[in-house]
Structure formats: C-alpha cells, structure tokens
TORBA-164652 format. One record per residue (C-alpha): x, y, z; residue in one letter. Coordinates in Angstrom, 3 decimals, decimal comma. Layout:
// TORBA-164652
X/Y/Z/residu
X/Y/Z/A
...
END
This chain:
// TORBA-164652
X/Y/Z/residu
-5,614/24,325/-30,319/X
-7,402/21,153/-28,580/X
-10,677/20,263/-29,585/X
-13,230/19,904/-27,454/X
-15,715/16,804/-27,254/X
-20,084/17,416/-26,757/X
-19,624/17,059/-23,337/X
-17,017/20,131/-23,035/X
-13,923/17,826/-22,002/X
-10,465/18,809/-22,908/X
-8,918/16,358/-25,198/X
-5,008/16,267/-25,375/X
-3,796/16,392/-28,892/X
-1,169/13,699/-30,527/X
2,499/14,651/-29,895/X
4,707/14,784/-32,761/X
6,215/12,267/-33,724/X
9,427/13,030/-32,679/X
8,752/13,151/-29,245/X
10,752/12,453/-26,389/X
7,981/10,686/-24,740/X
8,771/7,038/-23,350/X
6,858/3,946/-24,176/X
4,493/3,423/-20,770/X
5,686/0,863/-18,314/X
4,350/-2,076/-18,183/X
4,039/-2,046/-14,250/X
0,297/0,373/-14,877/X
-0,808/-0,415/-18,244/X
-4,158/-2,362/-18,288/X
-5,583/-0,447/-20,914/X
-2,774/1,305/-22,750/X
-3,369/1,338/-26,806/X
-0,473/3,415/-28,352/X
2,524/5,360/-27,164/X
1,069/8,498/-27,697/X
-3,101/7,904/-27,252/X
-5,683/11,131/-26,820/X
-7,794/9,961/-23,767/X
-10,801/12,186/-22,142/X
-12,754/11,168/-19,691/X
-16,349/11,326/-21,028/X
-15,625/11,163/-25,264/X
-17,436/8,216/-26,829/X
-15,170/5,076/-27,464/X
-13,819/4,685/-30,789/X
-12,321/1,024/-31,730/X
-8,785/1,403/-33,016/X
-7,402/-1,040/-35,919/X
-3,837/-1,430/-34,636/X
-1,993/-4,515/-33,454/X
0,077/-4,378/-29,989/X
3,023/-5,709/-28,922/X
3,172/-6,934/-25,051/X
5,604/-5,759/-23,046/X
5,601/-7,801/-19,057/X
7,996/-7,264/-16,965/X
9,201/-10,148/-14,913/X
9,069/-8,316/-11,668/X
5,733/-7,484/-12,306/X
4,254/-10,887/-13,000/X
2,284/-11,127/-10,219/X
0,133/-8,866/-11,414/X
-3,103/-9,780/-13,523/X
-4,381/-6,767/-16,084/X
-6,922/-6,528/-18,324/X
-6,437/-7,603/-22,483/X
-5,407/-4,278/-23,839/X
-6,730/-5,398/-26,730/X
-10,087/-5,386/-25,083/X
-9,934/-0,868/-24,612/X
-10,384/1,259/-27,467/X
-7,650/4,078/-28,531/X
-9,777/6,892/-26,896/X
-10,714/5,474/-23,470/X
-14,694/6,280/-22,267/X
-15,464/7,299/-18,228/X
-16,264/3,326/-18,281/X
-13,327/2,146/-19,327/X
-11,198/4,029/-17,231/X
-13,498/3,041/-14,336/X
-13,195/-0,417/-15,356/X
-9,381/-0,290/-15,566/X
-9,531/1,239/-12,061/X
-11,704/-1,536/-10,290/X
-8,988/-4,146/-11,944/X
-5,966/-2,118/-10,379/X
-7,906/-1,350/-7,127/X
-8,780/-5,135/-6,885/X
-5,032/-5,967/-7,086/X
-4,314/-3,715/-4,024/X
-2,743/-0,671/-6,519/X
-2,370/2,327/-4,373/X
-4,595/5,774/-5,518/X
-1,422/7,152/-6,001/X
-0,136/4,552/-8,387/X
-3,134/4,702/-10,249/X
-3,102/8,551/-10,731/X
0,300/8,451/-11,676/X
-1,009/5,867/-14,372/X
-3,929/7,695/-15,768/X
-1,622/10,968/-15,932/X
1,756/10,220/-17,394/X
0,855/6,902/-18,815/X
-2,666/7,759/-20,239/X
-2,119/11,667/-20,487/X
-5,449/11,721/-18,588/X
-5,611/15,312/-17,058/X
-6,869/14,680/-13,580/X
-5,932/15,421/-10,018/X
-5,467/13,149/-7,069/X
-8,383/15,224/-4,893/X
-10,877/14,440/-8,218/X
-9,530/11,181/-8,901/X
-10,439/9,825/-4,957/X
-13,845/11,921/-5,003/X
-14,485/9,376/-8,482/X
-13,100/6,204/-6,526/X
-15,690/6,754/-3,304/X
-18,692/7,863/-6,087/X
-17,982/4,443/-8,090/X
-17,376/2,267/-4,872/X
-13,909/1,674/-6,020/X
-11,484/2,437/-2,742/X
-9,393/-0,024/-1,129/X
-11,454/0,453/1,736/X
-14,606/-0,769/-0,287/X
-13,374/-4,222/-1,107/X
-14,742/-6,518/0,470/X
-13,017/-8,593/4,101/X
-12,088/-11,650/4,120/X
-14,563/-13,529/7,028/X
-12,850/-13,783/10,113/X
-11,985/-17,430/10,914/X
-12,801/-17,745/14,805/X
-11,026/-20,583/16,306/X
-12,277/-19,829/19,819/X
-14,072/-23,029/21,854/X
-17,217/-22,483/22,470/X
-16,964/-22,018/26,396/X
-14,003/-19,236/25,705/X
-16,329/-17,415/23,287/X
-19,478/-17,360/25,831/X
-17,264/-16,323/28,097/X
-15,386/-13,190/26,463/X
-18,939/-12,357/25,401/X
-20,432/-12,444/28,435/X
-17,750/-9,816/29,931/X
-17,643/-7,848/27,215/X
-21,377/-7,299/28,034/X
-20,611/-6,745/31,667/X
-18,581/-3,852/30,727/X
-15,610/-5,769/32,056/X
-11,781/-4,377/31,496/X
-8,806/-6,784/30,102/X
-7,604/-7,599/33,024/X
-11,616/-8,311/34,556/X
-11,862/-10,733/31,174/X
-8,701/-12,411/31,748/X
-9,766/-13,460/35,554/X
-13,181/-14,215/34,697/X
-11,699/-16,365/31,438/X
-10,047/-18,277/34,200/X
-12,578/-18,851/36,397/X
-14,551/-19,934/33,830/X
-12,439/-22,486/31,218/X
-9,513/-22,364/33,462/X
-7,425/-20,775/30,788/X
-4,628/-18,305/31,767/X
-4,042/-15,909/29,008/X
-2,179/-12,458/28,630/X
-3,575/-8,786/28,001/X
-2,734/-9,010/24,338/X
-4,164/-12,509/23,719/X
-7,637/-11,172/25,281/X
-7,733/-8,055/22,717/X
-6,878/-10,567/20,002/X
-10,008/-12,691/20,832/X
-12,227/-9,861/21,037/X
-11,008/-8,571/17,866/X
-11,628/-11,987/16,467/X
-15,739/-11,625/18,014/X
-15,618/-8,156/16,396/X
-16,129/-6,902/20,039/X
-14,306/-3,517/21,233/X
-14,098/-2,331/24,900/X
-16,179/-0,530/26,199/X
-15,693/3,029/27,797/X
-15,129/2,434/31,658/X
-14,602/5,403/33,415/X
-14,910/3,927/36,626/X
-12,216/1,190/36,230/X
-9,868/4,664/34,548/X
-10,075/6,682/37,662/X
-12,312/9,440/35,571/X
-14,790/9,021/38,429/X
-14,954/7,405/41,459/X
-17,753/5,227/43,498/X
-18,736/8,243/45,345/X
-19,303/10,247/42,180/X
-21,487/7,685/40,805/X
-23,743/7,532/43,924/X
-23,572/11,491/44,163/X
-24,764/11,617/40,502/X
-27,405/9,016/40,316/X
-28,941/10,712/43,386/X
-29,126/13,841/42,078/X
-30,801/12,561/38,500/X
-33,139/10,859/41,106/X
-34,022/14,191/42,428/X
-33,158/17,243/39,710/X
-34,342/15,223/36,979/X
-37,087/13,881/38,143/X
-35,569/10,378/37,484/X
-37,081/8,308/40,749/X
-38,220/5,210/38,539/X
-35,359/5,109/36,417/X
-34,332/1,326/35,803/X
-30,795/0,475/35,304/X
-30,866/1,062/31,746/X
-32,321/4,643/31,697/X
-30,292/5,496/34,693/X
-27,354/4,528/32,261/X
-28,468/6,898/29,364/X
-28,779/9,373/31,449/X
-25,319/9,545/33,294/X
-24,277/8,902/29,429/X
-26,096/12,131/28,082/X
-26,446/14,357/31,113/X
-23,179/13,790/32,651/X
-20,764/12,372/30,284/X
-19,969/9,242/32,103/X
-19,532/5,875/31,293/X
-20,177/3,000/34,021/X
-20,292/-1,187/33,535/X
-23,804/-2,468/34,227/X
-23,234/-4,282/36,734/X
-21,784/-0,966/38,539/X
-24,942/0,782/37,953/X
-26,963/-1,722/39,346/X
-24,845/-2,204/42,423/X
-25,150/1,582/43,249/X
-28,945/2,024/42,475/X
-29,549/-0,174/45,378/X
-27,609/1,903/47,461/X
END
C-alpha cells in the first residue's frame, strides 16, 4: 500500500525494477532525478546522492531548463512550481506541462487542478508579461487618430479626418492597426450601425428631458443616460448636435 506523507498526500511507490517504464524525454524534463522517482506535491524535499547523465535532444535545443542537479529526488509544491514558471516562461503549453508532471514525474494531477494552481501562483501564459508596444506613428498622425477616437468617430470617419489633417491616405485595416498600436478600440456607434436613427435620438433625449426629469442634463449626463436607460450608444459630437435641437 502507498504511504501517506503529514500533509495526507498520496505518494506513488517505486516500480519494480523490471519495469517497462521508459526513460523521460528530454523535450519536459527540467527537474527529472531518476527513471522511476516518487514525487508528491506537498512532501518535504529530500536531497538525493546520485549522479545523472544528460540526455538533450538536438531538436530541442532551443530550449533552456533548469540544472536537474539543482531538484531533489522527491520534488516539494516549490519545486514543481519553480519548474513550472521555467517551462511557462519558455512558452510550454498547460498541456505539455501536465503531460510532464504526469507521465514524466508520475505526479497525480489533473489538467482542471493543474490550471486552478497556474492562475493561484501567477504562472499562465497570459500572466507574462508584453513586450511594450513600439509606436512608430508621427506625432501629427497620433493626435489625430486620438482625437477621433475621442469623437466617437468610425474607420472610415478616421481615415477622412487622417486626411484632412496630415494628408495621409490610408486603408480600413491600416487605421485599426494604428489604433491597436495607441491601445485604442472603437467605440460602440449605434448611430453610424443603423441601430438607431437621428430621429430616435431626438425622440429619446426629449423624453429623458421630460419623464426623467432630465431638463439640465449636459452632454455628458445626457450620454449616461441614453447609455443606462435606453441602451444606446451615440458619438459626442452627435449628442451635442441634437441637444441643441
């Protein structure tokens, strides 16, 4: 029968020595000790007295992993953690590194428990950290795009005014590759998508004036409230235009 460490964690025990079991790859093995090692997740560290032999596959040269001289035979929470944030800094998939920890390692986890300990320890591929966007917009281009992004313009409002303005004739797609370079997403128009149409606006705006007791509304609270109370989106510049109507 397994024994069972203080902290109630199932321990696998050796296989015989006979076993069929293959020699891990060396594709996942930052912290492999022996063929056959007893891992648990929360068991104390103990520091084998064994010397390894390195096996690197050419193919998978490209990849930097820890000294496995560096883990002890029974691997600690930490060390597996540690071995993780080296794989996960390489760009190693979840699924790689499960399939690692379990038929490598002989760790008994499952994927759901092994992503729940990746977001816990900070230690998805989603939590490294980006790479600083490199804008290589003039300065006139980038006050301009700003400036209609603001407005609530759409792409083909930003492309016009991005004429007008640096004389620079650009396509849809180049547009929504500069704003993505600002960090700046469009916003909702429902005007300029035909949800809603000038009428509607006027209709609505009169009758927050009056039902909602909204008569000294400014354009900005006139704006939240067409947001919450009627589920429409309008530019600015729209909502100031039919205010003074």
């Amino acid at each position: 029968m397994p024994k069972k460490s203080s902290h109630n964690s199932k321990i696998l025990p050796h296989p015989p020595k006979n076993s069929n079991i293959a020699t891990p790859s060396a594709k996942f093995n930052p912290f492999f000790t022996n063929p056959n090692p007893t891992i648990s997740l929360m068991q104390s560290p103990i520091s084998p007295n064994q010397e390894f032999e390195e096996d690197v596959l050419s193919e998978y040269s490209t990849i930097s992993y820890p000294d496995r001289s560096d883990f002890p035979e029974v691997l600690s929470e930490l060390d597996i953690k540690e071995a993780i944030a080296s794989l996960v800094s390489q760009g190693v998939t979840g699924k790689e590194i499960h399939k690692f920890l379990q038929g490598d390692c002989g760790v008994k986890i499952s994927l759901r428990t092994l992503n729940r300990k990746r977001a816990e320890w900070g230690l998805r591929n989603c939590d490294l950290p980006k790479p600083p966007k490199n804008s290589k917009l003039t300065p006139d281009v980038e006050a301009s795009l700003i400036s209609s992004h603001q407005q609530g313009f759409k792409v083909s409002e930003i492309c016009s005014r991005l004429l007008s303005d640096t004389g620079k004739d650009v396509s849809h797609r180049t547009v929504e590759r500069y704003l993505a370079i600002l960090d700046l997403k469009l916003k909702r128009n429902d005007l300029a998508d035909g949800k809603v149409t000038r009428d509607d606006v006027v209709c609505l705006i009169d009758h927050a004036r009056k039902e909602l007791l909204a008569t000294s509304a400014g354009y900005r609270r006139m704006n939240n409230i067409l947001k919450q109370e009627y589920k429409i989106h309008v530019p600015r510049y729209a909502l100031i235009f039919y205010q003074l109507i």
